[in-house]
C-alpha positions in Angstrom: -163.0 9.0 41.0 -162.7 5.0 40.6 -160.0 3.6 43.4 -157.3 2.3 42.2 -157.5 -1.8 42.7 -154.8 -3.0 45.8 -152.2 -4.6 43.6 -150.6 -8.1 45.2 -147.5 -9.9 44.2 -148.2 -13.2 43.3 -146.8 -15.1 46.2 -149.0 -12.9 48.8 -151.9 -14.3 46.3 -150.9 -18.0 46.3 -150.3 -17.9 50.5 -153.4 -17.9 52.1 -154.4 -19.3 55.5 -156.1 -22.3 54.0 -153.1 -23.1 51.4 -150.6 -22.2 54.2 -151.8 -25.1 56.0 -151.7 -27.2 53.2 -148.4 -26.4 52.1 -147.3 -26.7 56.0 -148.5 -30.2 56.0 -146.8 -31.0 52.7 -143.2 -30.2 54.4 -143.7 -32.1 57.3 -144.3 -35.4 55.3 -141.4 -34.7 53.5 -139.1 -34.3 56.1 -140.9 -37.3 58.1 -140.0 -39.1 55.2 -136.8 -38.0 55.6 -136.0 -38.4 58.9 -137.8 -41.7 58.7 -134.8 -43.0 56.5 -133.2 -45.1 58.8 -136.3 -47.6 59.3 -136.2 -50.1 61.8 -138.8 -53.4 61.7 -140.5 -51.6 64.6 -141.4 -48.8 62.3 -145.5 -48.9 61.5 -146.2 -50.2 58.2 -143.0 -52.4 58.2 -143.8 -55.0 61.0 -144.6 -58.4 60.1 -144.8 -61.0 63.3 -146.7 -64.1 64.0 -146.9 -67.1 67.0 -149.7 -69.5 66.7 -150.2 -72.7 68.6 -152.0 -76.0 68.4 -154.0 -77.3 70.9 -154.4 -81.3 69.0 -152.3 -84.2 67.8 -151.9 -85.2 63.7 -151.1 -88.7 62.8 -148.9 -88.9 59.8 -150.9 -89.2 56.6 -153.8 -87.1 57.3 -153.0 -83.8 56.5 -149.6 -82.5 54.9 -148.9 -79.1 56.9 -149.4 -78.1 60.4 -152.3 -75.9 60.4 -152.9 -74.3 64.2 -156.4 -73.3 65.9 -155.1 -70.5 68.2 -153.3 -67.2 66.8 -151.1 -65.1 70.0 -149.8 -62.5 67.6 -150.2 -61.6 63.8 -148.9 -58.3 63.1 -149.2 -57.7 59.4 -151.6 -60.3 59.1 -148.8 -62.2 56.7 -149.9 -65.8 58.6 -153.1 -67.9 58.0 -153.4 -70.8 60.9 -155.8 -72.4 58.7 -153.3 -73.3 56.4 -150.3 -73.0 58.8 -148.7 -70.4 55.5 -146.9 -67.9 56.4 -146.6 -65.4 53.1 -143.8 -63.1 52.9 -145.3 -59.3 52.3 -141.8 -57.3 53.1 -138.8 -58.6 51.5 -135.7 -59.2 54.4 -134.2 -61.3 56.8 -137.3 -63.2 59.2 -136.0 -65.3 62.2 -138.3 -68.3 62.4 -138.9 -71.1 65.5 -140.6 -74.0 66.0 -141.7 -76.7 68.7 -143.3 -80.1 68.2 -144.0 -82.8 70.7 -143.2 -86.4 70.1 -146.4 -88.2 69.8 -146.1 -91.8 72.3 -144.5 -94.8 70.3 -144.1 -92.7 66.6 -141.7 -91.0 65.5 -141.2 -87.3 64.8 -140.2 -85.2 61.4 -141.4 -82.3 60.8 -139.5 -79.5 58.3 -139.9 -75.8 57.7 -140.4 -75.4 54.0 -139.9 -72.5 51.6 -142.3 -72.3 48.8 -143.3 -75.7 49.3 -139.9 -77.7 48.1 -136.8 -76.0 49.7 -136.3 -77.7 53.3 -135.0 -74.6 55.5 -134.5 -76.8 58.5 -135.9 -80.0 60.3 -136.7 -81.6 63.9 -136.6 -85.3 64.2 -136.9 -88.0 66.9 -136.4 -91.5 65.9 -137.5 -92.7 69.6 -140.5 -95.1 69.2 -140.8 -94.9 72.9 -143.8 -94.6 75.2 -142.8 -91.2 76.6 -143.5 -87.8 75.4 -141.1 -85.4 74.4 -140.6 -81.9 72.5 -138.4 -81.0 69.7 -137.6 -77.1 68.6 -135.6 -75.7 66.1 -135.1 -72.5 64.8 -133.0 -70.3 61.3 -133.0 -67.3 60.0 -134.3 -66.8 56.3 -133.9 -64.3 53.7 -137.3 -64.4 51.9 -138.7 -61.7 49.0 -142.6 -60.6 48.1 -144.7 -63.9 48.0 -142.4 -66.3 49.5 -144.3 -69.1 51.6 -143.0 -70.6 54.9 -145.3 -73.3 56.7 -144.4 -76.4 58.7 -144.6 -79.9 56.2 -145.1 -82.9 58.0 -143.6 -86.8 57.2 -147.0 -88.3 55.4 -146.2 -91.5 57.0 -148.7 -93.2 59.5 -145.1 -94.1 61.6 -144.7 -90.7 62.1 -147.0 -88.1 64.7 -146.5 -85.1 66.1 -148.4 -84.7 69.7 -149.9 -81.9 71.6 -152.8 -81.0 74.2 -154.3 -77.8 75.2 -150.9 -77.5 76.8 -150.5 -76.9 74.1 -146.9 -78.8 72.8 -146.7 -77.4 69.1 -145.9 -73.6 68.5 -144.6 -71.5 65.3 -143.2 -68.0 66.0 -141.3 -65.6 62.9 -141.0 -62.1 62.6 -139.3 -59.8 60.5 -135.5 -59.0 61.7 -134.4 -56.7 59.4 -136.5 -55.4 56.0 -134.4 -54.9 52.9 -133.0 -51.8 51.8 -135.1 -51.6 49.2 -138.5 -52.4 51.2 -138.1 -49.4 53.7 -138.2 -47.0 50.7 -140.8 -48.9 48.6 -143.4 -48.3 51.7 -142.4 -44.5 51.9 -142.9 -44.4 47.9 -146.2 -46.6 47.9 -147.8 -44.0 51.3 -146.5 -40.6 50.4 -146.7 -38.2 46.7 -143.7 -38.1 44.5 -141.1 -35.7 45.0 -142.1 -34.0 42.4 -145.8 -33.4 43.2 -147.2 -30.5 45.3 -150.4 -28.3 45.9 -151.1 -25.9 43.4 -149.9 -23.0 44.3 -147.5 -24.2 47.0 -143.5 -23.7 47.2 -142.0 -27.1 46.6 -140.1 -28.2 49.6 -136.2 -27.5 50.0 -134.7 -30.6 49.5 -137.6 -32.8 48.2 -134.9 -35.2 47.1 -133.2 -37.4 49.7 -129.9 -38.7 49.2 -130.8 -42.5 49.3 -127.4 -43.6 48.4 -125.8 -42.5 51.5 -127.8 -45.2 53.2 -125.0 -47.2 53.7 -123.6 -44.9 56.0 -126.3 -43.5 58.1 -128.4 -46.7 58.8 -128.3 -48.4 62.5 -126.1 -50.9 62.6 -127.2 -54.5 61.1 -126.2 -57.8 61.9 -127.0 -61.3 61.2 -126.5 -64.9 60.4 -127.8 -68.3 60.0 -126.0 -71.3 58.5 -126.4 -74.9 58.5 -124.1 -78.1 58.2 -125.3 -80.8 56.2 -123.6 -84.0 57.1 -122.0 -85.1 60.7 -118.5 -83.9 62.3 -117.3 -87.3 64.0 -114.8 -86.9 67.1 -111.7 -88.4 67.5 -109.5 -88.6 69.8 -105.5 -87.8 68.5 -104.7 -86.3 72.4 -104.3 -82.8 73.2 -105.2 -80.4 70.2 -106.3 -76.6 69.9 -110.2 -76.7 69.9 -111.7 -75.8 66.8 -115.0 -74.3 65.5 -117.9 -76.4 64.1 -118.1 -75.4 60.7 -121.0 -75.1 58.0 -121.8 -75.6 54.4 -125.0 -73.3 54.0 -125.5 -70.0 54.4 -129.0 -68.6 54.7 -128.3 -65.4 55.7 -125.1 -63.1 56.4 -126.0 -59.6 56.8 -123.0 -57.6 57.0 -120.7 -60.5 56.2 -119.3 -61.1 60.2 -120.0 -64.9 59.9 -117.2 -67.0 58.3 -119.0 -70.2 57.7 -115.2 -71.6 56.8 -113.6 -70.8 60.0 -116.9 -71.0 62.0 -116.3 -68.0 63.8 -118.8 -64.4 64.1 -116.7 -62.0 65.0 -118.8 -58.5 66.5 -118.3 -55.2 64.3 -121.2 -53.4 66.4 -120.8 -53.8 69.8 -124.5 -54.6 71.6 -126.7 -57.2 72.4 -126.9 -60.4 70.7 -129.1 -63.5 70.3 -128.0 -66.9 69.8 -129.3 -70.0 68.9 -128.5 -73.4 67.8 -129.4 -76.9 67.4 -127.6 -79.7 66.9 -128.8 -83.6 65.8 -127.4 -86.3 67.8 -125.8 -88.8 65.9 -126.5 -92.7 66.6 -124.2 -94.9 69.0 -122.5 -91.5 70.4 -123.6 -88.9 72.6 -123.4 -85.2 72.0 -121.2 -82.3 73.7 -121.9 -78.5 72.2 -121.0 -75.4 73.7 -121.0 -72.3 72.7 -118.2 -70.1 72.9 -116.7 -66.8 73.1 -112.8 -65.9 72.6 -110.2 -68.1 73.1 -112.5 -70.3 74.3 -114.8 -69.1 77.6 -118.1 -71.4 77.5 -121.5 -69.9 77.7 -123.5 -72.3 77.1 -123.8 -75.7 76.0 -126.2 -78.9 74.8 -125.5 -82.5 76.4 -126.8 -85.6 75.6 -125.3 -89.2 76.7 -127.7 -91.1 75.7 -125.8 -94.0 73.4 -129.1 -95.3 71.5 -128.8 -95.8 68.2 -131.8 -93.5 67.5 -131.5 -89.5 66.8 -132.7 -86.7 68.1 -131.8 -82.9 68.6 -130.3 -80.6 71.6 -131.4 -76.9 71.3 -130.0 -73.6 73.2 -130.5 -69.9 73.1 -129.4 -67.0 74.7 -128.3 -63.2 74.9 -124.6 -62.4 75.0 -122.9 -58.7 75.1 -120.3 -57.9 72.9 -117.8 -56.1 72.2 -116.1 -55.4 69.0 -114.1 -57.9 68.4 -115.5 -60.8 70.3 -116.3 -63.9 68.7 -118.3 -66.2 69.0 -118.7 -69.6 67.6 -119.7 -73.7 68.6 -117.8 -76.0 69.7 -118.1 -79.7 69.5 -116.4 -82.0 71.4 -113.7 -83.9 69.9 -113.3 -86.8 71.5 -114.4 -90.4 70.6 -117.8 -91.3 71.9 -119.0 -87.8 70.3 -120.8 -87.1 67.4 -122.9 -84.0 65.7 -125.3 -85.7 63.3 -126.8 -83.9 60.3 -127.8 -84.6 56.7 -129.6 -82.6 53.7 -132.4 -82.2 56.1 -130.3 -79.5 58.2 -130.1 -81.0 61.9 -127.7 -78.6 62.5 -128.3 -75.0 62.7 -126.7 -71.6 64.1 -128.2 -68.5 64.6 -127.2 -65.1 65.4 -128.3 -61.6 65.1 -127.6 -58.0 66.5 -131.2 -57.0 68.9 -129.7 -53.9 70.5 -126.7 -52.1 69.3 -124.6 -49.8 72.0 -125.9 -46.2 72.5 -122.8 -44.7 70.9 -123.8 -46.2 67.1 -127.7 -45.0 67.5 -126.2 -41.2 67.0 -127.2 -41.4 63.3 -126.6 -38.6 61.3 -129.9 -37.9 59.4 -129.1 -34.5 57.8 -129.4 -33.9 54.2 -126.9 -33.7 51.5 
């Protein structure tokens, strides 16, 4: 008599040990990619960083950008030193710096440039002196896929920027916050469709994340950087309520807390902030910023009292707490004698962005729909 042959339903046939494990790994990856919604720059795969240095002086003329001979960090390897171009691979808000030394008895000009015509921001000395000095300055920039950033220098043999194995001349930028869009773009370019799974696999559960409730389960963001573009003159009209420095361009505002009109950031996410700015000093008058926090407690401040008719720059940074509510802005001071000097070239700057938010907004809710 012929036995009978052991009937199996079909979903004992389609889970075997090898295909369980498959399957298994199939789920994890889509609920990494869920839980991996809220992305932070610090995430792999959506880092970008860079600091280079240069160890020897250029004389105006000779070359056009400041190209750099040692490279501290390139995460993302977005930066070439050879060319001194920095080329934007994740779209977002990147916080750039940047310090040149005065070269003895030229002057100094050297701006950052986007895609090789828009001037983000400039240092300048106009002290044809014997001494050696350093100017920095530093903005925030929204850039997108291909954008170039380097450091263009005045093609005028009048003009030098120094430096040593000291060395004088550095460029730093790294990636604040990616786009909305770039954080789900890198899952999408790394991991299968939703749709797709193993042959004879159960598709996952919920294979379809919610992507539109992003705006209420991300961390916390927040960041600016403006500019002014011509001086703010003091005057002396006797006892007055203090009253911001205020700015004509925006470069960044994410989450809308900076009010380039009023001149004030006011904190929605309570945390730890950075801060910095940089101020021109104008000819015949010397220079008095501070930065301030309420009503008017100072924090810290730029000075210069040097009555010259040349300009030059004053820059300051630092790490406040706040709370929500606090705001924060520059103040310059008003009285005749002082002067903030700026033109097209973007002396001026201000710069601001949340590092660490408070522990009670990093309870993200990450669940699904």
């Amino acid at each position: 008599m012929k036995s009978l042959p052991i009937l199996r339903p079909a979903c004992v046939a389609l889970w075997r040990p090898n295909r369980c494990v498959s399957c298994l790994l199939v789920l994890i990856i889509y609920l990494g990619c869920a839980a991996s919604f809220n992305i932070s720059p610090m995430t792999t795969g959506l880092r970008s960083a860079f600091s280079a240095t240069r160890s020897s002086s250029i004389l105006g003329g000779t070359q056009r950008s400041v190209t750099f001979d040692r490279l501290l960090v390139n995460i993302g390897e977005d930066f070439n030193p050879e060319t001194g171009t920095f080329r934007c691979r994740l779209p977002g808000a990147y916080y750039f710096s940047f310090t040149v030394g005065k070269f003895p008895k030229k002057m100094l000009s050297v701006m950052l440039v986007k895609n090789g015509m828009e001037v983000q921001a400039m240092a300048y000395d106009g002290y044809q002196n014997q001494g050696r000095k350093v100017q920095s300055q530093s903005v925030m920039v929204s850039l997108k896929p291909m954008d170039s950033v380097y450091l263009l220098l005045q093609e005028n043999p009048h003009y030098a920027i120094y430096s040593n194995v000291g060395p004088y001349i550095t460029f730093s930028g790294y990636l604040v916050y990616p786009d909305s869009t770039s954080s789900v773009g890198y899952i999408n370019n790394h991991l299968s469709p939703p749709g797709l799974h193993l042959p004879g696999c159960p598709p996952p559960v919920d294979a379809y994340y919610d992507w539109r409730r992003r705006a209420t389960t991300e961390e916390p963001r927040s960041a600016f950087s403006v500019a002014r573009t011509r001086s703010a003159l003091g005057e002396s009209r006797g006892r007055r309520e203090r009253e911001a420095l205020k700015f004509d361009v925006e470069y960044v505002n994410i989450g809308g807390h900076f009010n380039k009109t009023s001149g004030h950031f006011t904190c929605h996410f309570p945390g730890a902030y950075y801060f910095a700015f940089t101020v021109g000093k104008h000819p015949r008058r010397a220079v008095s910023v501070k930065l301030m926090t309420g009503r008017g407690e100072v924090r810290a401040m730029v000075f210069d009292e040097d009555m010259s008719r040349r300009r030059e720059m004053q820059s300051q940074s630092l790490l406040l707490s706040l709370k929500r509510g606090d705001s924060v802005w520059l103040y310059s001071q008003q009285d005749d004698g002082y002067a903030v000097y700026s033109n097209q070239g973007r002396y001026t700057t201000f710069s601001g962005f949340l590092v660490y938010p408070d522990g009670e907004f990093m309870n993200i809710d990450r669940t699904f729909p």
